[in-house]
N, C-alpha and C positions, 0 to 999 in steps of 0.2 A: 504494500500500500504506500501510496505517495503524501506530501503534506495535501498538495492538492485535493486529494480524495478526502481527506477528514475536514478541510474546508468544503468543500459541497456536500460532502455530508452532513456537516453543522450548519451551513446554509439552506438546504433543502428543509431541515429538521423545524427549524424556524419560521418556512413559511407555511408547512405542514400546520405549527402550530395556530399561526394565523390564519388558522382556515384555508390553506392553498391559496392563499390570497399573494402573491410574488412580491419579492422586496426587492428593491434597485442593486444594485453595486453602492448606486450613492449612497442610499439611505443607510444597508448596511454597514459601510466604513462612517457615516457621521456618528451613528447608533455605538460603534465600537473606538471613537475619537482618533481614527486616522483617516490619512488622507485615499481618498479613490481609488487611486493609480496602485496605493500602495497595496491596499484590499483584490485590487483585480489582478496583480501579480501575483499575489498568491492566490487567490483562487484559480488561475489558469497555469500553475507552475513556472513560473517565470522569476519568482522569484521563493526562496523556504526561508521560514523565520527559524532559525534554529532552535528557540524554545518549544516551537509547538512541537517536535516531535518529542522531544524529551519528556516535555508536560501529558502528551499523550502515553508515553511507554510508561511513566509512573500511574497514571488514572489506570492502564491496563492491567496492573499487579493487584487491585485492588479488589474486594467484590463488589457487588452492586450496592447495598445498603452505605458501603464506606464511599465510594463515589457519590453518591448521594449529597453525604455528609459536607463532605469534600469542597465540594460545587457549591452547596449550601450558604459554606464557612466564607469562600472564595465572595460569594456573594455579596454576604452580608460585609465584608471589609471593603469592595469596592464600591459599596453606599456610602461608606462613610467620610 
């Protein structure tokens, strides 16, 4: 699997959740506070954020309920 892939996979996932209702590039990079270009490079591999895969290989050790958690945790600190 590519970063790509877990970017349109987390992008697909999202608009699922919106009802299939489609999200831009734009909207999702303002939504994620980077710039466009930068969001559509990685969503078309053009460019890999070397965290995400890393961040992805740790989420994948994990079980379901601690991902949960996890994400949760993640969350609630980038509120604040």
């Amino acid at each position: 699997m590519q970063i790509y892939d877990l970017f349109n996979i987390l992008h697909n996932s999202l608009e699922s959740k919106n009802n299939g209702k489609k999200i831009s590039l734009k909207d999702m990079a303002a939504s994620l506070g980077i710039p466009m270009r930068t969001y559509q490079d990685w969503k078309l591999g053009r460019a890999k954020p070397q965290a995400a895969s890393i961040v992805m290989k740790m989420l994948g050790k994990l079980d379901d309920d601690e991902i949960i958690r996890a994400v949760r945790k993640i969350n609630k600190l980038h509120e604040e």
